[in-house]
MIGUKOL-296202 format. One record per residue: z, y, x of N, C-alpha, C in turn; residue number from 1; residue in one letter. Coordinates in steps of 0.05 Angstrom, whole numbers, plus 32768, in hexadecimal, padded with zeros to 4 digits. Layout:
N
Z,Y,X,Z,Y,X,Z,Y,X,NUM,A
...
This chain:
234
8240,7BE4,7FEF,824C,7BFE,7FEF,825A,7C02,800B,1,X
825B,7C21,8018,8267,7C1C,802C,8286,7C1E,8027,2,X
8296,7C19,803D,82AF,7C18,8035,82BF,7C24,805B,3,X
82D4,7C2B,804E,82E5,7C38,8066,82FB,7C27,8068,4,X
830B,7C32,8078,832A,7C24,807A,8334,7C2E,808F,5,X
8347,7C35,8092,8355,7C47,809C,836C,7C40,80AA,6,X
837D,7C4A,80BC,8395,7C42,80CD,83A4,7C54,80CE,7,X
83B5,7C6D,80D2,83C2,7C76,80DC,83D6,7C6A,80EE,8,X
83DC,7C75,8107,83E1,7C5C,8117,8403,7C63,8115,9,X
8412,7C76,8103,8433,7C7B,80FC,8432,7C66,80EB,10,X
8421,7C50,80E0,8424,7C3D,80CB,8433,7C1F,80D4,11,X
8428,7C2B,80FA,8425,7C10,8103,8438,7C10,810D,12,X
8452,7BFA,810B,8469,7BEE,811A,8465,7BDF,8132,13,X
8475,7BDF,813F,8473,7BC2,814E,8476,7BAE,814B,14,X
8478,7B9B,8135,8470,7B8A,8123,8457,7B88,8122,15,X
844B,7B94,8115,8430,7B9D,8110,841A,7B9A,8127,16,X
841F,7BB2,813D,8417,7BAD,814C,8413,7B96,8164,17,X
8427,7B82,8159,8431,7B6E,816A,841C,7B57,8160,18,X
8417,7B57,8144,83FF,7B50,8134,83E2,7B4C,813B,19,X
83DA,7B69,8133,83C0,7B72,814A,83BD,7B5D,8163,20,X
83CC,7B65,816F,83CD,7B62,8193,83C0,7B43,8194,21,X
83D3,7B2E,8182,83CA,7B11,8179,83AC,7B10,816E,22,X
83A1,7B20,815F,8389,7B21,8156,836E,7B21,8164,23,X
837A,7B33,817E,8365,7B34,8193,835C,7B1B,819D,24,X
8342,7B1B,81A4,8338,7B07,81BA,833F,7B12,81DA,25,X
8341,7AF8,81EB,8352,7B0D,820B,833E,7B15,8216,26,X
8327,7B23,8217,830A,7B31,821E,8318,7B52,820F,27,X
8321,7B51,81F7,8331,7B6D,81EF,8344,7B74,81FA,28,X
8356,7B61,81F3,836F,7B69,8202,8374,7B64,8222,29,X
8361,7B5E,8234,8360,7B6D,8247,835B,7B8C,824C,30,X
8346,7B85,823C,833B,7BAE,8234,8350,7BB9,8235,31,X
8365,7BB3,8222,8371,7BC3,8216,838B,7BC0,8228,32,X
8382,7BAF,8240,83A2,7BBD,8254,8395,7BC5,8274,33,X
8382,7BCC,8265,8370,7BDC,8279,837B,7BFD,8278,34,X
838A,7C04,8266,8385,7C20,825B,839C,7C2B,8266,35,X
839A,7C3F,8274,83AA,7C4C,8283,83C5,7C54,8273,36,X
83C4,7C61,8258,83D1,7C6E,824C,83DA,7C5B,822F,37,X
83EE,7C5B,8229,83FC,7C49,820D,83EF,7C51,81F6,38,X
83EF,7C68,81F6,83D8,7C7B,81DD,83C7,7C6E,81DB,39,X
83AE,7C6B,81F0,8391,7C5E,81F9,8399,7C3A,81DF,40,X
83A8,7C37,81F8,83A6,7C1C,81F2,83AD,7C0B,81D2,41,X
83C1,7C26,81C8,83CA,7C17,81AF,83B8,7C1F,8199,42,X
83A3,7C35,819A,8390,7C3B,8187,8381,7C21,818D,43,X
8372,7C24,81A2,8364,7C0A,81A9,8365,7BF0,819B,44,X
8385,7BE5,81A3,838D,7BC9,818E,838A,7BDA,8178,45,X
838C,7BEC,816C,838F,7BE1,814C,837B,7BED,813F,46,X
8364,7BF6,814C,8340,7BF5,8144,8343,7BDA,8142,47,X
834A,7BCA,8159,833A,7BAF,815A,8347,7B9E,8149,48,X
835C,7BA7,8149,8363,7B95,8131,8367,7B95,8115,49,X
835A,7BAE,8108,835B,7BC0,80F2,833B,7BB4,80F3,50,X
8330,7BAE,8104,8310,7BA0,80FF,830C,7B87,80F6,51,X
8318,7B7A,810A,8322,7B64,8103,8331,7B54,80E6,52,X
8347,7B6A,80DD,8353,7B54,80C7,833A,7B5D,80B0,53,X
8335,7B80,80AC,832B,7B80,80A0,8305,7B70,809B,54,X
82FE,7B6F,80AC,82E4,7B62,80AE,82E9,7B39,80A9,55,X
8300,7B3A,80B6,830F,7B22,80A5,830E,7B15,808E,56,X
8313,7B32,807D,8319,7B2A,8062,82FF,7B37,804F,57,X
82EB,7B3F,8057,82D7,7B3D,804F,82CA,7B2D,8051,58,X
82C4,7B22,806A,82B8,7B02,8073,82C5,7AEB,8067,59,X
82DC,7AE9,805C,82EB,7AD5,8055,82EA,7AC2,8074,60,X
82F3,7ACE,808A,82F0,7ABD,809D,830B,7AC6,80B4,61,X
831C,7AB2,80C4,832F,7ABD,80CF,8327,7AD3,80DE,62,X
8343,7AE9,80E3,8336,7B01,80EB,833A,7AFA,810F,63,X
8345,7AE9,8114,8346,7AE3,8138,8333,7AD3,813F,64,X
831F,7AC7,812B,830E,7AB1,8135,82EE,7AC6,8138,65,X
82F1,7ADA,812A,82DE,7AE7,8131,82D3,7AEF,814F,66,X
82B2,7AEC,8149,82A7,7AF7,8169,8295,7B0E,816C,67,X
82A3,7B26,8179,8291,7B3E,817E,827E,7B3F,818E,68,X
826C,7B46,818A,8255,7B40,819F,8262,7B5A,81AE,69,X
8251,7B5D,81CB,824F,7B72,81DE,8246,7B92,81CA,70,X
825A,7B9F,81D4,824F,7BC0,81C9,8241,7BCA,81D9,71,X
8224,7BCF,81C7,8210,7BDA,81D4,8211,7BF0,81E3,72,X
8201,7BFD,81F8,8207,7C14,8205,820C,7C2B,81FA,73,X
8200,7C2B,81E4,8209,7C42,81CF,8221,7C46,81C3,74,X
8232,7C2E,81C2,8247,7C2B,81BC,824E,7C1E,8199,75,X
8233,7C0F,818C,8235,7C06,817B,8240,7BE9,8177,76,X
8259,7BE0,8169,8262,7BC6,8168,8256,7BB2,815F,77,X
825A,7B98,8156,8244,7B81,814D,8259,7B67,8149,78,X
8252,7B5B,813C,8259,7B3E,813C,8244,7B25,8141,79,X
824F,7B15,8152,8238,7B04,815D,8233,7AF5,814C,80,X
8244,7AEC,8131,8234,7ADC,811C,823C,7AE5,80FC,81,X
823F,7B01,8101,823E,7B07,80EC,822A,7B05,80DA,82,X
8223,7B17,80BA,820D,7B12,80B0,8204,7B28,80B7,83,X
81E5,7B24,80AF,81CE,7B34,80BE,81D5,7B4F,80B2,84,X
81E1,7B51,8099,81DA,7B70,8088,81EE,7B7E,808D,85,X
820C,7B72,809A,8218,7B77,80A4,8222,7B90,80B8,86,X
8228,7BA6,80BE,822E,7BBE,80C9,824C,7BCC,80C9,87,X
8256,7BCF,80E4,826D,7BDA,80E4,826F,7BF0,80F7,88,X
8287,7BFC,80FB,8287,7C0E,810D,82A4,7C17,810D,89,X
82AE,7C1E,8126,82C7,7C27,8127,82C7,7C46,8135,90,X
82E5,7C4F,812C,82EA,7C73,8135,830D,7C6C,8139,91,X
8311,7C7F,8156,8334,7C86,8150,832E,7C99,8158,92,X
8345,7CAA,8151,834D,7CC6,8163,8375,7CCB,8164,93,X
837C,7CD8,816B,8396,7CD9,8166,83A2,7CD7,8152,94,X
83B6,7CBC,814B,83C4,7CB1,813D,83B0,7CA6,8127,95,X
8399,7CA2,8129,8387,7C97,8112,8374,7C80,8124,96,X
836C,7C65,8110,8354,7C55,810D,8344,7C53,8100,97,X
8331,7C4D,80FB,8329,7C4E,80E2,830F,7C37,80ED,98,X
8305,7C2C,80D3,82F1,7C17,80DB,82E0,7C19,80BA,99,X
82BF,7C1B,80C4,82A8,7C1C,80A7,82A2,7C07,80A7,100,X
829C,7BFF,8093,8288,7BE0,8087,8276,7BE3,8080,101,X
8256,7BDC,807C,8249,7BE1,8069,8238,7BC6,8063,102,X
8238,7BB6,8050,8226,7BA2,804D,8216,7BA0,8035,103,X
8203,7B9D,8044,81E7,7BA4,8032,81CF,7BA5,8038,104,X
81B7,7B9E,8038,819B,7B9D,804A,8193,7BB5,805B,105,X
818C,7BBB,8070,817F,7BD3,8081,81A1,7BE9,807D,106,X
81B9,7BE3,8077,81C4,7BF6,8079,81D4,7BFD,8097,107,X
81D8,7C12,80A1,81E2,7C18,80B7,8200,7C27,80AF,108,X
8215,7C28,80BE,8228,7C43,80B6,823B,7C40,80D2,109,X
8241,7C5D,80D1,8252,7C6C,80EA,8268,7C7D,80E2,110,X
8280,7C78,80EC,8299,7C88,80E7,829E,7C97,80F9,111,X
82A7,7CB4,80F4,82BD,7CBF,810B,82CE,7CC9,80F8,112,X
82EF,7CCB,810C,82FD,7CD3,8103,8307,7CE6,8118,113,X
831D,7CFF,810E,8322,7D19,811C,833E,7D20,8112,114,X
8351,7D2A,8122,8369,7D3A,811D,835A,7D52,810E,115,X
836B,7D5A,80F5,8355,7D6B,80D9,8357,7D80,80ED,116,X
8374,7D8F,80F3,8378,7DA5,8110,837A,7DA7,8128,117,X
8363,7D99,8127,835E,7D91,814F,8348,7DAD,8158,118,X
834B,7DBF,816C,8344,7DDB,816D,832A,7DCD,8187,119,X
831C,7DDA,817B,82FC,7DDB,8182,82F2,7DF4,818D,120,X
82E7,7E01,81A4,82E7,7E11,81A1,82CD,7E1D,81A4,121,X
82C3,7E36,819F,82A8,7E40,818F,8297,7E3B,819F,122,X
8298,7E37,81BD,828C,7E2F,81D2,8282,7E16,81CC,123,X
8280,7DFB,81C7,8287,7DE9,81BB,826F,7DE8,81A1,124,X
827C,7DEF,8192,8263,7DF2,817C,8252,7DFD,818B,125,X
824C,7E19,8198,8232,7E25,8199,8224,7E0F,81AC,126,X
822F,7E05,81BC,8219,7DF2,81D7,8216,7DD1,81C7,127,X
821D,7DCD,81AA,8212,7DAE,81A7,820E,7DBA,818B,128,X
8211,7DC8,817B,820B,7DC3,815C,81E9,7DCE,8154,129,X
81E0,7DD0,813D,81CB,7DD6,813D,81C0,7DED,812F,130,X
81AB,7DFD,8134,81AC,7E12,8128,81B6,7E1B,8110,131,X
81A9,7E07,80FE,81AF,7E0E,80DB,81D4,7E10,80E5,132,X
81DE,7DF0,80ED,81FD,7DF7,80EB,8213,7E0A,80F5,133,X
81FF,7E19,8109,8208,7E30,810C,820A,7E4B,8106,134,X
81F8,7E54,80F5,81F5,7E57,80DE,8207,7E5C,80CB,135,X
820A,7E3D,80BE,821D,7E37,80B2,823C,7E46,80B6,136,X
8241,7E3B,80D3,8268,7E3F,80DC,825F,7E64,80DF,137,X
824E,7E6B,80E4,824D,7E95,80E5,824C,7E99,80CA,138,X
824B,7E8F,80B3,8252,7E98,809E,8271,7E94,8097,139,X
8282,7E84,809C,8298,7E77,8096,82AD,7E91,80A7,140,X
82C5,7E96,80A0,82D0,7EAC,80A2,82DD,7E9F,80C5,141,X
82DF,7E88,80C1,82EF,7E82,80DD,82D3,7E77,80F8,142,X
82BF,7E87,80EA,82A7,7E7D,80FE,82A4,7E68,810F,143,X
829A,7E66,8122,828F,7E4E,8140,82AA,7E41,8142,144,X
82C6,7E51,813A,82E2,7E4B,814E,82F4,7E3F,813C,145,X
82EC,7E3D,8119,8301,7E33,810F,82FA,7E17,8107,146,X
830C,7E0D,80F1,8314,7DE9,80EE,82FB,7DE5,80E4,147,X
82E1,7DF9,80E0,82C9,7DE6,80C9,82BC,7DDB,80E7,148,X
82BF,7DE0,80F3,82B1,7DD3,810B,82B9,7DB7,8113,149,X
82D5,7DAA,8104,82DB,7D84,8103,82C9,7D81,80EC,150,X
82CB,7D91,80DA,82B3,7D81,80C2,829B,7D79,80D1,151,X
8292,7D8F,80DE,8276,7D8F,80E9,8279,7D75,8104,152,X
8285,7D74,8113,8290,7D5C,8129,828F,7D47,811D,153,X
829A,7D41,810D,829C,7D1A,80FC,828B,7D20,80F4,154,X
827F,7D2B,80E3,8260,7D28,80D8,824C,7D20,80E0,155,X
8246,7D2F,80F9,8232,7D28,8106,8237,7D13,811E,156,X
8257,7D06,811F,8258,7CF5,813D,8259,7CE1,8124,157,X
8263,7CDB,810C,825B,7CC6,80F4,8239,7CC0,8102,158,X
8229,7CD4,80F2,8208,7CD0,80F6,81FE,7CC3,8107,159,X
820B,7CC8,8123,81FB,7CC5,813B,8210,7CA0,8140,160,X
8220,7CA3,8131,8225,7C87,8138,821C,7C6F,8126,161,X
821B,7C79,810A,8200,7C6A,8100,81EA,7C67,810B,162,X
81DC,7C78,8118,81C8,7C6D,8120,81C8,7C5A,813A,163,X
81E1,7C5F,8144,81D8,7C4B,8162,81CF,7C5F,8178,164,X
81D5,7C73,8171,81C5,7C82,8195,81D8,7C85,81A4,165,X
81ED,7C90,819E,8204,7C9C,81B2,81F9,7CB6,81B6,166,X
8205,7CB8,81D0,81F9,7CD2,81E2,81D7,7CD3,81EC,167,X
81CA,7CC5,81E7,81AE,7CCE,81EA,81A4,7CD4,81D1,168,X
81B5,7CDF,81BF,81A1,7CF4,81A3,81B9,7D05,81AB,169,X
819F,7D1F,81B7,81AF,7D3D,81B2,81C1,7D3F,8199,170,X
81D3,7D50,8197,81E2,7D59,8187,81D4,7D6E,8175,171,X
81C3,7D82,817E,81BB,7D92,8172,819D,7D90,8163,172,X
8196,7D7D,816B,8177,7D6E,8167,8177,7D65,8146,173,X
8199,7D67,8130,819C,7D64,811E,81AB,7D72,810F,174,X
81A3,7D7C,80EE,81BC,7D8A,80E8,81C3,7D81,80C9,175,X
81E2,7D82,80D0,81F2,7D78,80B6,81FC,7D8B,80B1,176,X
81FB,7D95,808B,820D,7DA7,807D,8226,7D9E,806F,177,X
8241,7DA1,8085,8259,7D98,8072,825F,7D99,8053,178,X
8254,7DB2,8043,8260,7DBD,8029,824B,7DA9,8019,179,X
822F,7DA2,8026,821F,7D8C,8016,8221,7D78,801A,180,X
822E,7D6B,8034,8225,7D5A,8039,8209,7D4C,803E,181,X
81FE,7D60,8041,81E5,7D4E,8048,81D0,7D51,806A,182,X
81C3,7D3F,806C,81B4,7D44,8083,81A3,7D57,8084,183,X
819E,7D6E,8082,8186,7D83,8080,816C,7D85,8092,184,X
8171,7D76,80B1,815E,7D74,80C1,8164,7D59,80D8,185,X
8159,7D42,80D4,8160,7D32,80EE,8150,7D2D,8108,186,X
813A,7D3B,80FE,812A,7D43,811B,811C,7D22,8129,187,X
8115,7D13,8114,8104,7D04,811C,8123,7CE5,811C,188,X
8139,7CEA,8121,8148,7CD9,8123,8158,7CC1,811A,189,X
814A,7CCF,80F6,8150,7CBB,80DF,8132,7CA9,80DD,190,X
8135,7C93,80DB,8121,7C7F,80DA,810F,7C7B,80C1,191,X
80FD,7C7B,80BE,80E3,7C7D,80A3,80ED,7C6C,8093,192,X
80EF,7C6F,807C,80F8,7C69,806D,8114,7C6A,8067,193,X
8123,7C77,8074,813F,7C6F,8070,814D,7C90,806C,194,X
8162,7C8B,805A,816E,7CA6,804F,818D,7CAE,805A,195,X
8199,7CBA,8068,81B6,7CB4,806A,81C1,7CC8,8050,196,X
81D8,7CBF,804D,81F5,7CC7,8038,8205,7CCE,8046,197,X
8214,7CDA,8043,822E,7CE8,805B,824B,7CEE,8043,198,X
825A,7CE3,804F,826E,7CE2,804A,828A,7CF6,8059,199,X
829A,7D03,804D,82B5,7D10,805A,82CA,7D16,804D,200,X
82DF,7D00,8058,82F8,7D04,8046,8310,7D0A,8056,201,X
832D,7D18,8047,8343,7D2D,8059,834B,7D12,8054,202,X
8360,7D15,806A,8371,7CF2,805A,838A,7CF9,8065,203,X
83A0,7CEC,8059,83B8,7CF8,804F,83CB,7CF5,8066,204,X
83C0,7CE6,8079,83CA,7CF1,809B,83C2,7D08,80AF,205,X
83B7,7D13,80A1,83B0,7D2E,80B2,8390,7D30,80BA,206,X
8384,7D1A,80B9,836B,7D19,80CC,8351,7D18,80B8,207,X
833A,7D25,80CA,831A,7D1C,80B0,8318,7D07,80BB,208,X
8303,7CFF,80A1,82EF,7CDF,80A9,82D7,7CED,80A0,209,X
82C5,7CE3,80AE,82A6,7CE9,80A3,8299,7CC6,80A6,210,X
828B,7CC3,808F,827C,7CAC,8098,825C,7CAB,8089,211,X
824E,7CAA,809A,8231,7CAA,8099,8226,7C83,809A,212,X
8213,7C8B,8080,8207,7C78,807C,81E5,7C73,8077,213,X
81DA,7C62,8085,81B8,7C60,808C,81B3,7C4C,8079,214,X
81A9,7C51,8065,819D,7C43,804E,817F,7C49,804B,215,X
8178,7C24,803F,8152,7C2E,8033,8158,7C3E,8020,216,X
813D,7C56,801F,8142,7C64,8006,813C,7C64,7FF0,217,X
813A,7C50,7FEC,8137,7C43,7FCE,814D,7C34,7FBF,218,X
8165,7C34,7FDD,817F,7C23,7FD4,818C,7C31,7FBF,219,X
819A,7C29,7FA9,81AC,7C34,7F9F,81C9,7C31,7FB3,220,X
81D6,7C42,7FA7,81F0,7C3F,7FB7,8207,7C49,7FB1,221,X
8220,7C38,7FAD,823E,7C43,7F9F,824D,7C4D,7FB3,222,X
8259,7C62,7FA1,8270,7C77,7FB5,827B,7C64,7FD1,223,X
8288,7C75,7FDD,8299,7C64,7FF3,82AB,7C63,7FEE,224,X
82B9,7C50,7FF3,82D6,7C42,7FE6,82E9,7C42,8005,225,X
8300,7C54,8005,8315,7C5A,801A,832A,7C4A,8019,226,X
8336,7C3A,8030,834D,7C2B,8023,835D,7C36,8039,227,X
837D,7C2F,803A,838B,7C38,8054,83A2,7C1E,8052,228,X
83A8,7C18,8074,83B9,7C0D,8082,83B1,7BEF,8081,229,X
83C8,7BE1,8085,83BF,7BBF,8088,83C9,7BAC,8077,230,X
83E5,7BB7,8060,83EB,7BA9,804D,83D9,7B8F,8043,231,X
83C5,7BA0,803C,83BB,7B8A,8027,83A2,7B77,803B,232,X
83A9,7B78,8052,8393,7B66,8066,839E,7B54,8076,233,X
83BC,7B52,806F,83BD,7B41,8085,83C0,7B1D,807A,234,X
């Protein structure tokens, strides 16, 4: 099943954070005092370490002894000895982390997360979304310029990070319907045999999550299960 987990980063003390920081390998936490800005840097630690405890305690394996392989150019993460069925993926945006799991044969999955009222503006949608979804936001009373346009954003940056492309799959080359949830056209991008599920939930810090998942389609497959903060991982 896939599974979420979540951060809001007002959760995190300096305690806490002081935690994290220990968890890193020093190949991260160089990264992470690479970063011009305290903002940058403190989402940063606590993706990595919100990956860490939690992928920890699913592995039943220490969460500091873990080894990430190199992130691909696309920007997809890995573990160098994890198990093969194995799939993760991380998202921050202001004041949020969040990190997907999915383990299970041929499965893929991609998170984004968004401030729910972060202003987008119609310009924006019209030059990356895709026809049907535009469409879509000219029926909606707050058109190209209002909040359905984060539904439509994590939706489709979820998709495109399941798959592994990044920025070489157009934006508009695909289209997702928020109120269905579903993929209606992927334009050659979803792989034969395989079905995605899409996922989007408000969460009680202000921000969406969308999380997309690449399953055979013959898999069965149980709801997604959301958890929040680090209580119960450390």
């Amino acid at each position: 099943m896939p599974l979420l987990r979540t951060l809001p980063l007002a959760l995190l003390d300096e305690a806490a954070y002081g935690r994290l920081w220990g968890l890193l390998d020093g190949a991260e936490q160089a990264r992470a005092l690479r970063f011009v800005f305290e903002r940058n840097r403190r989402e940063y630690v606590a993706a990595h370490g919100l990956a860490r405890l939690w992928l920890g305690r699913l592995l039943d394996r220490s969460p500091a002894a873990l080894t990430f392989a190199p992130v691909t150019p696309q920007g997809k993460p890995g573990l160098v000895d994890g198990p093969a069925d194995l799939d993760f993926n991380l998202s921050h945006t202001d004041g949020l982390v969040a990190c997907a799991v999915t383990w299970a044969p041929g499965t893929r999955v991609g998170v984004d997360v968004e401030v729910a009222d972060r202003a987008v503006g119609a310009d924006v949608a019209t030059a990356m979304f895709a026809a049907e979804e535009l469409a879509w936001l000219d029926s909606r009373p707050a058109g190209r310029g209002g909040r359905d346009v984060i539904a439509f954003w994590t939706l489709k940056e979820a998709y495109i990070k399941a798959l592994g492309q990044g920025l070489s799959l157009p934006t508009d080359s695909f289209a997702i319907l928020p109120d269905t949830l579903a993929l209606v056209r992927h334009g050659g991008s979803l792989p034969a045999g395989q079905a995605c599920r899409l996922w989007a939930r408000d969460l009680p810090s202000g921000h969406k999550a969308a999380l997309a998942l690449l399953a055979p389609e013959d898999q069965a497959l149980a709801d997604l299960r959301v958890g929040e903060g680090l209580a119960d991982l450390w």
